[in-house]
C-alpha positions as CSV (number, residue, x, y, z in Angstrom):
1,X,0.0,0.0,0.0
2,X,0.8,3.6,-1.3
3,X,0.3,6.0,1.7
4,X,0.3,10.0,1.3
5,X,3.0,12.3,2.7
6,X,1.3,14.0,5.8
7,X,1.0,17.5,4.0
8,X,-0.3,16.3,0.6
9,X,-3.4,15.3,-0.8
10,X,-2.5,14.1,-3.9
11,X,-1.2,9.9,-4.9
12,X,1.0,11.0,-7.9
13,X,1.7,13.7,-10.2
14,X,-0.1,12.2,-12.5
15,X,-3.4,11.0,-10.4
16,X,-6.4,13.4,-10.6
17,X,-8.1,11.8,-7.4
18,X,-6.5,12.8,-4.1
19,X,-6.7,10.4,-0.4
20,X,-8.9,11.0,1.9
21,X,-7.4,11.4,5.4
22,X,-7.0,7.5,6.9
23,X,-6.8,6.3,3.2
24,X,-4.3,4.0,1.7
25,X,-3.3,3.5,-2.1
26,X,-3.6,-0.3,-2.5
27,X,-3.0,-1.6,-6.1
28,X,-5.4,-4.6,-7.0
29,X,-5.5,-7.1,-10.4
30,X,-8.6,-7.4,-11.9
31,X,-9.6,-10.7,-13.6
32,X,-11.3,-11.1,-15.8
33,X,-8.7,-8.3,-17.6
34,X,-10.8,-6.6,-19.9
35,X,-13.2,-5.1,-16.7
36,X,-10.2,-3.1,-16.0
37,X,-11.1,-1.4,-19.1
38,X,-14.9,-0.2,-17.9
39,X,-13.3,1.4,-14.6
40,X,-12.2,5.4,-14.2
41,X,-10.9,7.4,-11.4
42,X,-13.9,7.9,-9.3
43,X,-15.9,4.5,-10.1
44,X,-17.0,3.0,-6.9
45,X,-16.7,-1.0,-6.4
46,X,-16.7,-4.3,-4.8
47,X,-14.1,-6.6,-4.9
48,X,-14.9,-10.1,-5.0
49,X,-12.3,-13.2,-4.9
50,X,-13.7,-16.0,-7.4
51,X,-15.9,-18.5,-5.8
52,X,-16.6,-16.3,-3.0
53,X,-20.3,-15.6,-2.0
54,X,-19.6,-12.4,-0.9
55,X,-17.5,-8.9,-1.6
56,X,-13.9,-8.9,0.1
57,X,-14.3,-5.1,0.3
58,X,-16.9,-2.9,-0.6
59,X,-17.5,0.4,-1.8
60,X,-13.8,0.8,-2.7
61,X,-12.6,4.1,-4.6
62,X,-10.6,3.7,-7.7
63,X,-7.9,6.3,-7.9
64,X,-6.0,5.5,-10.6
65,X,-6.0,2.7,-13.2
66,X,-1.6,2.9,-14.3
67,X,-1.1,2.5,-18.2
68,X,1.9,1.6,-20.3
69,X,2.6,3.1,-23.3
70,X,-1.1,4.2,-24.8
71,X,-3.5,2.4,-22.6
72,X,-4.0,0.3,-19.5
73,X,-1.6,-2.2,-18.9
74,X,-1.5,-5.2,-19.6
75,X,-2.0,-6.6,-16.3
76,X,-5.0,-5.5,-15.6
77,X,-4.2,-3.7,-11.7
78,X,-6.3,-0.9,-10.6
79,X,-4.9,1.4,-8.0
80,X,-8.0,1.9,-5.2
81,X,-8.1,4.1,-2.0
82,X,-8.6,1.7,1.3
83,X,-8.9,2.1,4.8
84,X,-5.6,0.8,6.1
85,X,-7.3,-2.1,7.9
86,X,-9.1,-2.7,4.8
87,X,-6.0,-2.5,2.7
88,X,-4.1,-4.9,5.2
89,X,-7.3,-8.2,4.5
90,X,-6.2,-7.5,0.8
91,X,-2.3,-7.4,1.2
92,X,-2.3,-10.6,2.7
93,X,-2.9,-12.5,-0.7
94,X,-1.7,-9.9,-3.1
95,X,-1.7,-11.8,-6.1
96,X,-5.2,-13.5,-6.1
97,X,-7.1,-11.2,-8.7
98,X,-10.7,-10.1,-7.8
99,X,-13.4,-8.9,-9.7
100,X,-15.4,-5.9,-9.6
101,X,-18.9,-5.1,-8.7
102,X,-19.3,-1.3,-10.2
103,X,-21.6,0.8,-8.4
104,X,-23.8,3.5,-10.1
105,X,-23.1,6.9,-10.4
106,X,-25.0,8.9,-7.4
C-alpha cells in the first residue's frame, strides 16, 4: 500500500483523485482483464475473490488505473483508496485477482 505524505493530498503527479485522510493507495488485479477497461478514477466498487459468496471489500474508490505506453496495462491492476485495515485483509494474498462489482453513479 501507497500512503500519502502528511502535507499532501494528492497519490501521484499524475493522479487526478486525491486520499482521503486514513486512506491508503492499495493496487489490486482485476480478472477477468478486460473489466479493468470499464473502470475510471472515481468508479465505486466491490471486490470479490472468485468463488466467494460475498464482496472482500466494498464500496472501494478507484484512484488510478496505471497505463503503459497508450493504454491500460496489460495486467489489468487498478490502483484503489482503502482504509488501512481494509488495505491490510487484501495485502495478505496480493496476487489473487478479484473482480469488480461497479456501483452507479449517485
Amino acid at each position: 500500500a501507497i500512503r500519502t505524505p502528511g502535507s499532501s493530498p494528492e497519490l501521484s503527479p499524475h493522479a487526478n483523485v486525491s486520499l482521503s485522510p486514513g486512506e491508503v493507495a492499495v493496487p489490486v488485479v482485476i480478472s477477468p482483464s478486460g473489466a479493468v477497461a470499464t473502470l475510471t478514477p472515481g468508479s465505486v466498487v466491490d471486490l470479490i475473490r472468485e468463488g466467494a459468496t460475498a464482496p472482500v471489500v466494498q464500496g472501494a474508490r478507484v484512484i488510478e488505473i496505471p497505463t503503459s505506453g497508450f493504454g491500460p496495462s496489460s495486467d489489468a491492476i487498478a490502483i484503489v483508496a482503502l482504509t488501512r485495515a481494509t488495505a491490510l485483509s487484501l495485502a495478505s494474498h496480493p496476487s489473487e485477482p478479484v473482480g469488480v462489482m461497479i456501483h452507479g453513479r449517485e
